[in-house]
Residue frames as qw, qx, qy, qz and C-alpha x, y, z in Angstrom:
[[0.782, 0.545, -0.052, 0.298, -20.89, 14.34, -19.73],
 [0.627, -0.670, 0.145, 0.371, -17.40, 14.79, -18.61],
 [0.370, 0.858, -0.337, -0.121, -14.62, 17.21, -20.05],
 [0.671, 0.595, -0.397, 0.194, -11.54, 16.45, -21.69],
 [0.026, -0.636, 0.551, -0.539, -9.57, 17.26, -18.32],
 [0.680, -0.360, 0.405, -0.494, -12.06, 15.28, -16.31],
 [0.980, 0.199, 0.006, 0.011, -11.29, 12.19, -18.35],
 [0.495, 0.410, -0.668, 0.375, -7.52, 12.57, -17.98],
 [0.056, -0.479, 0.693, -0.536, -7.76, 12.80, -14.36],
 [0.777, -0.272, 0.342, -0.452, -9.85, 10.00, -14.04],
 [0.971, 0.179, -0.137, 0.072, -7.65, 7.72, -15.99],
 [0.091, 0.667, -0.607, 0.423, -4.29, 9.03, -14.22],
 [0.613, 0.251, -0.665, 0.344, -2.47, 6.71, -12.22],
 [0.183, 0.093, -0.397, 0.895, -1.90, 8.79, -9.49],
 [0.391, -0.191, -0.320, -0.842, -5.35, 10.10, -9.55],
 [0.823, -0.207, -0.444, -0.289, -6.90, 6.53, -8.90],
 [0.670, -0.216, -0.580, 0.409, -4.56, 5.41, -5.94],
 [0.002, 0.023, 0.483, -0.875, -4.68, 8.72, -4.03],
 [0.559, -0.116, 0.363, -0.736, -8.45, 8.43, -4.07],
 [0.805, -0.060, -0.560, -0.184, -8.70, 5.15, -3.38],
 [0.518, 0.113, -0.591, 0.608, -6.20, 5.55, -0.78],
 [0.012, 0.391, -0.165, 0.905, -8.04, 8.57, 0.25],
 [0.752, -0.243, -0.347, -0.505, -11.13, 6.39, 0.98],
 [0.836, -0.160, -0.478, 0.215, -8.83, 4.07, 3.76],
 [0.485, -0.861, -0.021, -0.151, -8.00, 6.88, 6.12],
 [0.103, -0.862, 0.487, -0.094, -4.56, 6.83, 5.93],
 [0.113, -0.419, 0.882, 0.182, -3.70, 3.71, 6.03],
 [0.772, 0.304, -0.089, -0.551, -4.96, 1.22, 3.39],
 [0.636, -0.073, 0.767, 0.030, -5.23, -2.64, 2.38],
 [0.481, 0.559, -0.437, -0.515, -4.53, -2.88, -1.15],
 [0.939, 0.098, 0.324, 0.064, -4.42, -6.39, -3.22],
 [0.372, -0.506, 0.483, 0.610, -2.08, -6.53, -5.66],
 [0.274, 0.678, 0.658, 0.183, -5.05, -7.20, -8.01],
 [0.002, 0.935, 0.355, 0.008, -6.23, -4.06, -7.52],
 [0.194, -0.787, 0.250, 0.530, -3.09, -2.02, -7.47],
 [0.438, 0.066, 0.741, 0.505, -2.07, -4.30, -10.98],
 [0.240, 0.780, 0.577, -0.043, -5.90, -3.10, -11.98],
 [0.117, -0.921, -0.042, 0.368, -4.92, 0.74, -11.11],
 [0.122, -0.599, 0.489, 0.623, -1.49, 0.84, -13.05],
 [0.816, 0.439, 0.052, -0.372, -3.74, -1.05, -15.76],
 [0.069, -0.520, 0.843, 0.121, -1.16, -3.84, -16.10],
 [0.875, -0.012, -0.309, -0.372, -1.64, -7.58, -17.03],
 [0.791, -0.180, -0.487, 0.323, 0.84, -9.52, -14.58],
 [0.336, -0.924, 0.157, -0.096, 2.83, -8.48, -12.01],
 [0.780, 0.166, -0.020, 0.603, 6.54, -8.83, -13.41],
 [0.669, -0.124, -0.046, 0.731, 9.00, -6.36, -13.29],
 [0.178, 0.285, 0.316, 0.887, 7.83, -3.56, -15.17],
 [0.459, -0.557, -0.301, -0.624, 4.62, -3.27, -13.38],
 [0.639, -0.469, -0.392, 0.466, 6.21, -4.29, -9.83],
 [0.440, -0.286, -0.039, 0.850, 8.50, -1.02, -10.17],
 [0.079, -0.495, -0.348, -0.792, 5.26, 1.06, -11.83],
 [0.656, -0.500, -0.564, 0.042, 3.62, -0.19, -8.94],
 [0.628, -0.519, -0.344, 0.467, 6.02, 0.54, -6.22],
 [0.241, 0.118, 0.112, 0.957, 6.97, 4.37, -8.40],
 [0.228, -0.518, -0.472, -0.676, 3.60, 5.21, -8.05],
 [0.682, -0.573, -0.399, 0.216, 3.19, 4.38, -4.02],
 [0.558, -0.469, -0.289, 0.621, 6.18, 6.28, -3.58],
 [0.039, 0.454, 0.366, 0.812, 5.03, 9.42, -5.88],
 [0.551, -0.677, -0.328, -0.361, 2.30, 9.47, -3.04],
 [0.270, 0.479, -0.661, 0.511, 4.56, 9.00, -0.54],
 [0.916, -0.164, -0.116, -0.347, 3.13, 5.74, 0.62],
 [0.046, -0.510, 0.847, -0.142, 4.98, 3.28, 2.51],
 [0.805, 0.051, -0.339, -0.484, 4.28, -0.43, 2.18],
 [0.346, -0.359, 0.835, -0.231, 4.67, -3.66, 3.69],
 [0.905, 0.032, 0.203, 0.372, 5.42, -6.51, 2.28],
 [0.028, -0.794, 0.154, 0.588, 8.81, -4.34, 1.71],
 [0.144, 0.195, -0.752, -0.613, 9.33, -6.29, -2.17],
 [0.414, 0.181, 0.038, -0.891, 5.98, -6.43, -3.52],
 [0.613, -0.103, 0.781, -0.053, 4.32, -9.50, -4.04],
 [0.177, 0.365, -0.512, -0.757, 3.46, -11.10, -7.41],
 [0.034, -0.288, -0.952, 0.104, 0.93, -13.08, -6.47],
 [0.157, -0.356, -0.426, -0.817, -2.53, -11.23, -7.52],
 [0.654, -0.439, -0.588, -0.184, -4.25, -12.70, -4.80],
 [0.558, -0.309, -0.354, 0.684, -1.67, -11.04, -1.75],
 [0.198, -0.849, -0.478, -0.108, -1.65, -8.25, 0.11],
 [0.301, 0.293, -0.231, 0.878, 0.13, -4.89, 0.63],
 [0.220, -0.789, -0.481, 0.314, -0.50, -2.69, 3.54],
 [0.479, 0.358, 0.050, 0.800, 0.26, 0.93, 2.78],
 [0.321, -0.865, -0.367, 0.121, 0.28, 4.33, 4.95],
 [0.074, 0.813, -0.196, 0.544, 1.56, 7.74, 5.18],
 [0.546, 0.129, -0.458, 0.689, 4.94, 7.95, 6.94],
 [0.089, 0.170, -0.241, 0.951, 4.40, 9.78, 10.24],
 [0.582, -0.391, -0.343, -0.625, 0.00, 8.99, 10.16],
 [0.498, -0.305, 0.611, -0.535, -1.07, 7.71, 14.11],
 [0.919, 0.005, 0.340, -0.201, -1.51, 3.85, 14.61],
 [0.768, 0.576, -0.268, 0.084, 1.66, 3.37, 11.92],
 [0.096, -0.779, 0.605, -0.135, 4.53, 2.87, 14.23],
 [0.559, -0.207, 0.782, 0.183, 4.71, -0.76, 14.69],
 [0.804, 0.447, 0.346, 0.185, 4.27, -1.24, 10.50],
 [0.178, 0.900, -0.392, 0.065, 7.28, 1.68, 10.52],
 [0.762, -0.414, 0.425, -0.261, 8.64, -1.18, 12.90],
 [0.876, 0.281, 0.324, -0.221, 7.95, -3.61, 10.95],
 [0.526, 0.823, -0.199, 0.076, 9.12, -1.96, 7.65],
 [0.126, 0.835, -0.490, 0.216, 12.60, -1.44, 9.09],
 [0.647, -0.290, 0.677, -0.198, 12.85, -4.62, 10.89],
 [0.880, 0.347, 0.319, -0.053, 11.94, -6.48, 7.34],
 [0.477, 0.838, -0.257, 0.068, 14.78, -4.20, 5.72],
 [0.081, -0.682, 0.719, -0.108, 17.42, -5.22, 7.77],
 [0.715, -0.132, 0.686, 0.011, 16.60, -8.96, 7.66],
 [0.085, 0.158, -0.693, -0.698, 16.88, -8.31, 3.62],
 [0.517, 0.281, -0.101, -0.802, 13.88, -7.71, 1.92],
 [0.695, 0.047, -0.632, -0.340, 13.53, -11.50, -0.29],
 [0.219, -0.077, -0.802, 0.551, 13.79, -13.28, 3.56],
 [0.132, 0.206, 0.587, -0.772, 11.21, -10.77, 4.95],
 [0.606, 0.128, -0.261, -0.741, 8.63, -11.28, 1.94],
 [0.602, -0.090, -0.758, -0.235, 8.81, -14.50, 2.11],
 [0.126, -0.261, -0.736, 0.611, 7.99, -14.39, 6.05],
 [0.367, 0.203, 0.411, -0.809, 5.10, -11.86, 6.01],
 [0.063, 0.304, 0.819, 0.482, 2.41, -14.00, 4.31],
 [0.155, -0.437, -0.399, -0.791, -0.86, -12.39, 3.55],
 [0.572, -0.624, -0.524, -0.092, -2.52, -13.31, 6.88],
 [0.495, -0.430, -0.319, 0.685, 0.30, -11.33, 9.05],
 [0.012, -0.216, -0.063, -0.974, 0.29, -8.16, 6.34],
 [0.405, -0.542, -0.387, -0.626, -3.98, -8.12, 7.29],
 [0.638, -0.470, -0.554, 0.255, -3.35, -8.46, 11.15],
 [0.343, -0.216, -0.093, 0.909, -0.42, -5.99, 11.18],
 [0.113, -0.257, -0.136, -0.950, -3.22, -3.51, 9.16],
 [0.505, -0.682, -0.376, -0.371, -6.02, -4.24, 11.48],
 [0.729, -0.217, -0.279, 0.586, -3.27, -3.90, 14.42],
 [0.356, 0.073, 0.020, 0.931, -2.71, -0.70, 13.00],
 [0.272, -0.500, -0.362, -0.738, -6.29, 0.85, 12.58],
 [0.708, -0.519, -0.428, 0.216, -6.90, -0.52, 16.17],
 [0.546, -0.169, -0.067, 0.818, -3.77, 1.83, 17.13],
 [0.072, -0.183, -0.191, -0.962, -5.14, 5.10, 15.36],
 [0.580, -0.600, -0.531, -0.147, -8.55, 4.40, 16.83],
 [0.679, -0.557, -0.331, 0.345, -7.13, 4.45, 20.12],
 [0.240, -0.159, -0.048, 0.956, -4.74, 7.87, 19.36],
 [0.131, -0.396, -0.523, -0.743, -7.69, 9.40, 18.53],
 [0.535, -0.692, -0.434, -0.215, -9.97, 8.70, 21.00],
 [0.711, -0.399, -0.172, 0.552, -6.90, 9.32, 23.58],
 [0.384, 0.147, 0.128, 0.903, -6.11, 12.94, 21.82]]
């Protein structure tokens, strides 16, 4: 039986995406299902895009696609700013801002965000073994 306390912090927001995140080693493949799931939303419109993307950056999560998709079925990489194997999706990031964000979503489709995060775990692998 779980206390009172234990039942807020398992229905917190915050709670659920930092261990979930915590479970992907730093950097993590999220649907948009499953982040929709987490902020316990029913679409992904406006209100729950920008719960969504307040809650990532509460963690202080960076993401890629940089405007969030709204498609249930797409994909978001996310990863602590600064974590080994993240520099080309810092890259990335900052390369998608300057071509303006609604341009660079519509360019990374769901098959480049899941290269760029196996691209990226490949990378941290390799600082690791190399440290």
């Amino acid at each position: 039986m779980s206390t009172a306390v234990e039942r807020l912090l398992a229905d917190s927001k915050h709670f659920r995406i930092s261990h979930t995140f915590a479970a992907r080693d730093d950097i993590g493949l999220f649907s948009m299902r499953e982040l929709r799931d987490i902020g316990k939303h029913r679409s992904l419109r406006g209100e729950a895009l920008a719960d969504i993307a307040e809650i990532l950056r509460a963690r202080q999560l960076e993401h890629l696609p940089v405007r969030l998709p709204t498609n249930q079925d797409r994909h978001i990489v996310a990863w602590r700013r600064g974590t080994r194997g993240t520099e080309l999706l810092e890259q990335v990031q900052w390369l998608s801002r300057e071509a303006g964000s609604a341009k660079a979503a519509a360019e990374l489709t769901d098959t480049v965000i899941v290269q760029l995060y196996r691209a990226a775990l490949a990378e941290q692998k390799t600082a690791r073994t190399t440290s």
